[in-house]
N, C-alpha and C positions, 0 to 999 in steps of 0.2 A: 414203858421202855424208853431207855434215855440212848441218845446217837450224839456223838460230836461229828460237827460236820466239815469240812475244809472250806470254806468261803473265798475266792481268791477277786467276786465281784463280777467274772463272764458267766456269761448265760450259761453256759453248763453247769457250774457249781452251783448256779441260783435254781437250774431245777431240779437240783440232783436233790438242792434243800426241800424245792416244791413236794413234789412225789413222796418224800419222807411224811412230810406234813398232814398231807393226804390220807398218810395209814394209820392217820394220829400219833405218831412216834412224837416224843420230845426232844427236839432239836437245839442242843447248842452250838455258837458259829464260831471256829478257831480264824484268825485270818492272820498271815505271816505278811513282815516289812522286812526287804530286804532294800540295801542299797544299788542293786540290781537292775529291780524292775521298775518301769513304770507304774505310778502310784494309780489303783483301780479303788481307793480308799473312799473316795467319795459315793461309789456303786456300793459296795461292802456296807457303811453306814447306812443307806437308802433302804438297801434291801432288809438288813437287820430292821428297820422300822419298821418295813409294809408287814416283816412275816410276825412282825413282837415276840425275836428269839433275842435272847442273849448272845452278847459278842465277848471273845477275848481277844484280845490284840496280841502280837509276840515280834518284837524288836530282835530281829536277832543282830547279832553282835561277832564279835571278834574268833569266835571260835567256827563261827560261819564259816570266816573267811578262809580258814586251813584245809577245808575241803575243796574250797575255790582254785588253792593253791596246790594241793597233790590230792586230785580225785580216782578213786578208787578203778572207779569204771569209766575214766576217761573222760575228752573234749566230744562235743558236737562238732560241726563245722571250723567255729568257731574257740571262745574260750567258755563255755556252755556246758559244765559238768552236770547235764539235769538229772541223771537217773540219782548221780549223790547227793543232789540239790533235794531231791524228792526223797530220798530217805532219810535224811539229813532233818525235816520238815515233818515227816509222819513218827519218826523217833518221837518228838515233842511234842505233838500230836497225840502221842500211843500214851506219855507218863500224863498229861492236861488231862486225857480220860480216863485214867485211873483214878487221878485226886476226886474229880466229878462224879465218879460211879457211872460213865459213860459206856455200855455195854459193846458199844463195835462201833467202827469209824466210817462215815461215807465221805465221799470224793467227786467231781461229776468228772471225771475220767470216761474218753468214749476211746472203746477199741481201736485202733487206727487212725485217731487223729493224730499224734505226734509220731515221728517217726523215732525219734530214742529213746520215749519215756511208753509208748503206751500200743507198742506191741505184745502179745500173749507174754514173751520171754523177756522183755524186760517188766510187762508189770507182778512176774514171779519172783523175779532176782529184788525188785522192791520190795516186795512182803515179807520175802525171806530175810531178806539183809534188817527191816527195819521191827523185825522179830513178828509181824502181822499177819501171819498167816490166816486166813478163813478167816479175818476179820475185818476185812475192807471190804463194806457194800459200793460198789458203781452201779448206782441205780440205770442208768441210764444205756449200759449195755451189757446189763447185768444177766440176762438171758443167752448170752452168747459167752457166759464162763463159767466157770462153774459154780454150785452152790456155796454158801458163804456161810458159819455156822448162825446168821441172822436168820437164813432162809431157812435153813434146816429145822432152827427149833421154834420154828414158827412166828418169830418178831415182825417180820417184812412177810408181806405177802409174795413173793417174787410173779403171782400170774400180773398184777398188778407194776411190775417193774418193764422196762424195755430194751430194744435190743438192736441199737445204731451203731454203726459202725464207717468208721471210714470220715472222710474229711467236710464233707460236703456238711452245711450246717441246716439245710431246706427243714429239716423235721424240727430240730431246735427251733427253726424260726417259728414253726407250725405252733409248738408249743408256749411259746411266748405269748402269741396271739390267742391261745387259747384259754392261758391266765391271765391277761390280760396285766404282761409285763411289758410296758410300750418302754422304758428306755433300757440300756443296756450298753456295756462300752464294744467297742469294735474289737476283730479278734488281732485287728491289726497291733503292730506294740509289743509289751513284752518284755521280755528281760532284756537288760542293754548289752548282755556278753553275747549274745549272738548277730550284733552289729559289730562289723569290720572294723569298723574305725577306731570304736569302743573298746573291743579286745584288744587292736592293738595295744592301746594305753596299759592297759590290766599289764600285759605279756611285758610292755617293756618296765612298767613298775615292780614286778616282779623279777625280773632281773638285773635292776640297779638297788634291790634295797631288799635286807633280810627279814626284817620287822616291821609289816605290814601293819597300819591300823587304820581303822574306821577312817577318822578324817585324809586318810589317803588314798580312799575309795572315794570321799566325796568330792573330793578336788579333781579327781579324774573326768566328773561333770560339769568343771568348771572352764570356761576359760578354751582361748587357745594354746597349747602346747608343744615345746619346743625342747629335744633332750640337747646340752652343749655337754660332749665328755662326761665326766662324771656330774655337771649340776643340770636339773631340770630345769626349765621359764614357764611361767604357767602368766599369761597375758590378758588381763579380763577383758571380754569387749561390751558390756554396758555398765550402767552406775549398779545394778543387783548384784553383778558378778563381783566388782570392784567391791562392795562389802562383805560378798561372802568371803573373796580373799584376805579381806585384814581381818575379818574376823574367825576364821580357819588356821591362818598362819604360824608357824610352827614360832618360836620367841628368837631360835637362830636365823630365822629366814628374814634375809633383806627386801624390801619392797620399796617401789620405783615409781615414779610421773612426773606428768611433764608441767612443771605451774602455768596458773591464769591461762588454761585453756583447758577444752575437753581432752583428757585426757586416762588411757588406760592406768589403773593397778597391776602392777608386772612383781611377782614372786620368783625370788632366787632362793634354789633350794641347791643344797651340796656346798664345797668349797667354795667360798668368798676370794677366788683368784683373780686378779686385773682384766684377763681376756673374757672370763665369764661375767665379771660384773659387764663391760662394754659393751659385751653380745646385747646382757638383757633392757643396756641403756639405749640399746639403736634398736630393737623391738619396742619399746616403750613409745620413741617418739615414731616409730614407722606409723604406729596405728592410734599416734595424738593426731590431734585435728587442728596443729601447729602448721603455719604454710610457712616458715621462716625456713632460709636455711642452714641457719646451724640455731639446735634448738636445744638448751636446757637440760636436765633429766636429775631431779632430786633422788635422793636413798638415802637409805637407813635400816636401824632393825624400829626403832620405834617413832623416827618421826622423820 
């Protein structure tokens, strides 16, 4: 019997793979890149080694991002659409294990750890919404839902499944120890829409610009950021950032420094008016390492 399994690289998904393994199911490991989260990629690959399952990787892209932008089932806290995020994710999930002949999908989902995605009611409104019904095993507190048609027609053993619940990670830990998976990333991290500072950006990029794409999610990790009127300053502050700026850079966008010294890569995005380019010429030299007092500040779109 073949299982796709969600991989996302925390110790829950790794033993939600373990357990599988266990009943001798054949495991393959789906894991999602979004520009969101914190990259757990290097855990993902480790683990795909130790267990010798196969991995798919899924880049997702631009039509991500429209859920980002009007989610069905709303924000967290924050700008954190997870239950659409998660369905959004099991959808692609749900057609990977069709092409495979993958018979039901696991997840290491424990009951009550998250408070929007992995209460009873919202992990129904997931299944239903992502057409999965009785087809998601959570091995992990798989006893405390109801049977899944894995269990029913005998694939999984479910006496052999478990039944945690709640936040505290003491038994996960237990478990680790007992496979002897000594490393494993922190639960700390995570997606970056649920940091303040982060949404911020998201929220007001979304309201000065109607056509959102990819490289304007990743600039948003870039840089210090400065909205003037209708143009953005996006200010690098080391030499990494200052290349990923020119090499991001949209071909209208003017970019700015300060010569023969250290100094920042500063991106003018929006209208090219006198008062905005000035703003982003006196941000450029605030954060050069120029001690003069009146200092310099080149621009251009290409040199």
């Amino acid at each position: 019997m073949k299982t796709l399994a969600l991989l996302s690289g925390g110790l829950d998904s790794i033993l939600a793979v373990k357990l599988m393994l266990d009943q001798d199911i054949n495991v393959v490991a789906i894991s999602f890149i979004t520009p969101f989260h914190i990259s757990e990629k290097k855990w993902v690959d480790e683990i795909t080694k130790k267990f010798k399952i196969p991995l798919k990787t899924v880049k997702l892209g631009e039509d991500y991002l429209k859920i980002i932008m009007k989610p069905k089932f709303g924000y967290g806290r924050h700008m954190n659409p997870c239950i659409d995020c998660r369905i959004f994710m099991l959808k692609k999930a749900k057609a990977y294990a069709k092409k495979i002949n993958a018979s039901f999908i696991v997840t290491g989902e424990v009951l009550g750890e998250r408070p929007m995605t992995q209460t009873r009611e919202a992990l129904d409104i997931i299944e239903k919404e992502a057409g999965l019904r009785g087809k998601i095993l959570r091995p992990l507190s798989a006893k405390l839902l109801p049977k899944t048609e894995a269990e029913r027609k005998g694939w999984v053993n479910r006496e052999k499944l478990l039944d945690i619940r709640g936040r505290s990670r003491k038994r996960q830990i237990g478990l680790a120890e007992k496979y002897r998976i000594k490393e494993y990333p922190s639960p700390a991290g995570g997606c970056l829409l649920t940091y303040k500072e982060f949404a911020e950006k998201v929220m007001d990029l979304f309201k000065h610009k109607k056509k959102i794409k990819m490289k304007d999610i990743l600039l948003l990790k870039i840089g210090r950021h400065f909205r003037f009127g209708k143009n953005k300053i996006i200010v690098g502050r080391n030499e990494d950032e200052n290349n990923q700026l020119l090499k991001i850079k949209d071909a209208s966008d003017y970019y700015f420094e300060v010569p023969d010294c250290g100094s920042p890569i500063t991106l003018l995005q929006g209208p090219k008016i006198k008062k905005a380019i000035e703003r982003a010429a006196v941000l450029t030299a605030r954060y050069s390492d120029s001690k003069k007092k009146k200092i310099i500040v080149r621009f251009g779109k290409k040199n």
